[in-house]
C-alpha positions as CSV (number, residue, x, y, z in Angstrom):
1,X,118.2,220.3,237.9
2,X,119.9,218.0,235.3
3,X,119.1,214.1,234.5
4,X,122.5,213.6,236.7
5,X,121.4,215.4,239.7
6,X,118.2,213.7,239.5
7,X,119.7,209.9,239.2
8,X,122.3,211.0,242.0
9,X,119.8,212.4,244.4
10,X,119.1,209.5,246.3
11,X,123.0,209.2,247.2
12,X,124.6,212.8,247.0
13,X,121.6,215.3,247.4
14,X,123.6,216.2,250.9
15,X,126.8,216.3,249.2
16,X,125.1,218.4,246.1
17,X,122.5,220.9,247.9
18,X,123.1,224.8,248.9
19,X,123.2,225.9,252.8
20,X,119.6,226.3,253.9
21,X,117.8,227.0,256.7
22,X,117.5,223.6,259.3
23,X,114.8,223.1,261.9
24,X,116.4,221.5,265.2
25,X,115.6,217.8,266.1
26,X,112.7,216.8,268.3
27,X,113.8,215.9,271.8
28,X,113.2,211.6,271.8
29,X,111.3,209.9,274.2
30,X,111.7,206.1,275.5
31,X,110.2,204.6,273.0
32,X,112.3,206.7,270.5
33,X,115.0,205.4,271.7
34,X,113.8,202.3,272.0
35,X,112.6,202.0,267.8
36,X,116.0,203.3,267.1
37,X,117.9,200.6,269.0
38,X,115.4,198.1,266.9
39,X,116.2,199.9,263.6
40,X,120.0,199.8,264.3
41,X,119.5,196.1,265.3
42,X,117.8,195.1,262.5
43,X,120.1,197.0,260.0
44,X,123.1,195.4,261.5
45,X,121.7,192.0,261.0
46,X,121.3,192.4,257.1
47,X,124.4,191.2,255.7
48,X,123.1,190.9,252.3
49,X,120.7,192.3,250.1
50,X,119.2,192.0,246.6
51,X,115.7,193.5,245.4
52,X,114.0,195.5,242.5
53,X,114.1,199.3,243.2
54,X,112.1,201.9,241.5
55,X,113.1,205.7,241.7
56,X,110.7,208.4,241.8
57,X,112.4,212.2,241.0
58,X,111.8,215.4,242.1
59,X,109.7,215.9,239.0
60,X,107.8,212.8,239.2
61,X,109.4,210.6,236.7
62,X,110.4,207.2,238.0
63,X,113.0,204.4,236.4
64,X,113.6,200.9,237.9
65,X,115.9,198.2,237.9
66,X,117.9,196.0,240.5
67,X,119.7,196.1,243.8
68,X,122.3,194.3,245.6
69,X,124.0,195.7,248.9
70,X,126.6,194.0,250.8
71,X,127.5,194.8,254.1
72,X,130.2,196.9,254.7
73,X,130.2,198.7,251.7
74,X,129.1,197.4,248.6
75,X,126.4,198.4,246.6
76,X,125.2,198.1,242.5
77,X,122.4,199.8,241.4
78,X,121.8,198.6,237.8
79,X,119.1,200.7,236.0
80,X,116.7,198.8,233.6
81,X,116.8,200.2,229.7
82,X,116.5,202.8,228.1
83,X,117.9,204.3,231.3
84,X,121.7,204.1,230.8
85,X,123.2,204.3,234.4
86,X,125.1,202.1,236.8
87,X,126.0,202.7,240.2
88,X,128.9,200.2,241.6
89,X,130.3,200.9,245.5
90,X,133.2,199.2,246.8
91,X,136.5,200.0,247.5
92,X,135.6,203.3,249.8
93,X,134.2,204.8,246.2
94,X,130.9,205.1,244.9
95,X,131.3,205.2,240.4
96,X,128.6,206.3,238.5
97,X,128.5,205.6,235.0
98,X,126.0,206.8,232.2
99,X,126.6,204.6,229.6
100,X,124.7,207.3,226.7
101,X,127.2,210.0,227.5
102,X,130.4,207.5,228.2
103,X,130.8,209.5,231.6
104,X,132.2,207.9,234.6
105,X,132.8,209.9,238.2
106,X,132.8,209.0,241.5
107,X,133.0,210.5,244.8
108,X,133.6,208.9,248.5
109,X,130.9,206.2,249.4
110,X,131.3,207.3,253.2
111,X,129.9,210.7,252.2
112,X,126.3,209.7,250.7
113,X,123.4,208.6,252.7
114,X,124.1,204.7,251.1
115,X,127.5,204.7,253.2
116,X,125.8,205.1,256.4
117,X,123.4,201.6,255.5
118,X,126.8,200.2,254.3
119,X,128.7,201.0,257.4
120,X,129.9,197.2,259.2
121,X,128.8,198.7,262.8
122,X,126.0,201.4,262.2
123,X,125.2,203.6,265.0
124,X,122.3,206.5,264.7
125,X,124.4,208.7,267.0
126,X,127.4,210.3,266.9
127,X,128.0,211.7,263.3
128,X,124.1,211.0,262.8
129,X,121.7,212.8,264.4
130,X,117.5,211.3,264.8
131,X,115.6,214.1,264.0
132,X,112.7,212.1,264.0
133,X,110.3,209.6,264.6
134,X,107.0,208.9,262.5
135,X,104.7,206.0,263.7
136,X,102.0,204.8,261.7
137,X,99.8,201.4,262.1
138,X,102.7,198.8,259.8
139,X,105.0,201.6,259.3
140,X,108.0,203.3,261.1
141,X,110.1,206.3,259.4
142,X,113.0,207.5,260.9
143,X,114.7,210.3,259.3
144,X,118.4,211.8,259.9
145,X,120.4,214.2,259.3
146,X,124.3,214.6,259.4
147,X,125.4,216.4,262.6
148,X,127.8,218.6,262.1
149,X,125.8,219.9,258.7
150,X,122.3,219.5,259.5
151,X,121.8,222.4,257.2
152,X,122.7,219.9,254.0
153,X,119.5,218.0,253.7
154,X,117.9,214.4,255.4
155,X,117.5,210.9,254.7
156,X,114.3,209.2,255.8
157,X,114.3,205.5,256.1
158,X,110.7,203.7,255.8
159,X,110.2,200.9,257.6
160,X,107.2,198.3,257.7
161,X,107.1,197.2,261.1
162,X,106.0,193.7,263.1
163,X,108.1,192.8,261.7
164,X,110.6,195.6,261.1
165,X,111.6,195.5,257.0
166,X,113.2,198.4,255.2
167,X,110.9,199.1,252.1
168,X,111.6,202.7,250.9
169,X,114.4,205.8,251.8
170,X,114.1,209.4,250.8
171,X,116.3,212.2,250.3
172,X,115.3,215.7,250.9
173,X,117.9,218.3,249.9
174,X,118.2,221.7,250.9
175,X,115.8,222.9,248.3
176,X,113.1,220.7,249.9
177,X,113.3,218.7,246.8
178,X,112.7,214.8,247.4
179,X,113.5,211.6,245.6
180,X,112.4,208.5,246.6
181,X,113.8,205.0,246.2
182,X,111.1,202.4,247.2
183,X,112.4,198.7,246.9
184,X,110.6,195.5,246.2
185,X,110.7,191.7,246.1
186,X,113.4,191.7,248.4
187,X,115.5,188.3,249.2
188,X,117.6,188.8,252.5
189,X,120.8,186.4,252.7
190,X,122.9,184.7,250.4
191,X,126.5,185.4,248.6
192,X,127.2,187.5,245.5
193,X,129.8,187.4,243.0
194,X,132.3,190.2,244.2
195,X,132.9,191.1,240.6
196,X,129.0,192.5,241.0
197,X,130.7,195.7,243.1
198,X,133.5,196.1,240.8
199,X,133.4,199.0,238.0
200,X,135.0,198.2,234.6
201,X,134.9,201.0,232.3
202,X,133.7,199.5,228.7
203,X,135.8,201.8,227.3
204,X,138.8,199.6,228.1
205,X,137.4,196.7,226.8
206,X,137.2,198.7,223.4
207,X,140.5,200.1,223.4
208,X,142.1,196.8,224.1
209,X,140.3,195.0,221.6
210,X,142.8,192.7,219.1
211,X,145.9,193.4,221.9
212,X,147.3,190.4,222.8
């Protein structure tokens, strides 16, 4: 697995990963259900967000930087040096850029697990399917799968609870490989500048330079 794969994990590991053998979702009980109308409540009622992230890899290595999300859909994850990648989502599109390599490529934001957080009226139904619930005393994990490929891989969203506060996702792909993004210092509310969740390639800047 390459330094891109690993960066891009968190978002396209369902997009990137071979057919594999799934397990079928647990039946839900009442207070499933019940947790997952909370969860969808509470996700609904974030407008905007901006924290610190740090991403853990497959292979245990970990970068940081910071993270704004705007509901519905835009994102920026801006990755602290050395690390030279940006992720910018608005616009339907997700663009990653590594600075180092001066590569920029981008696929539909609807189709990574950061679309679904991003979507204006979330529902964990439908195109999403619960697979499961995991209580423990401050915590709540939900994790999902897409529905029609359940095969693909799952994102598992980690909640401390009382009162419910998304801290951490994860991504495991078909090769039961995980990354983790866990986020910190979180401020809830607010307005951004929009040019925050628009891409400029530098390389336009460059090739412009003395024009008039």
């Amino acid at each position: 697995m390459n330094r891109r794969t690993l960066l891009l994990a968190p978002f396209l590991a369902p997009l990137l990963a071979p057919v594999a053998v799934a397990q079928a979702p647990a039946a839900l009980s009442p207070q499933d259900r019940a947790d997952i109308a909370r969860v969808e409540g509470y996700l609904n009622g974030i407008r905007t967000l901006h924290s610190r992230f740090r991403q853990t890899a497959p292979n245990g290595g970990t970068s940081e930087g910071q993270a704004w999300l705007e509901r519905p859909g835009r994102l920026r994850f801006e990755y602290d040096p050395p690390s030279p990648f940006l992720l910018v989502g608005g616009h339907g599109l997700l663009v990653f850029h590594d600075s180092q390599l001066k590569q920029t490529s981008n696929i539909p934001l609807g189709s990574t697990p950061l679309g679904l957080l991003l979507q204006d009226n979330l529902r964990l139904s439908g195109d999403v399917t619960v697979a499961g619930l995991t209580r423990a005393p401050g915590q709540l994990q939900v994790r999902l799968l897409r529905t029609k490929s359940p095969a693909d891989g799952t994102l598992t969203l980690i909640f401390a609870d009382a009162p419910l506060a998304l801290r951490q996702w994860s991504v495991v792909d078909a090769q039961r490989q995980e990354t983790r993004i866990t986020l910190y210092n979180v401020e809830l509310g607010g307005t951004f500048n929009q040019k925050l969740f628009e891409f400029v390639d530098p390389r336009f800047f460059q090739n412009n330079v003395g024009r008039g």
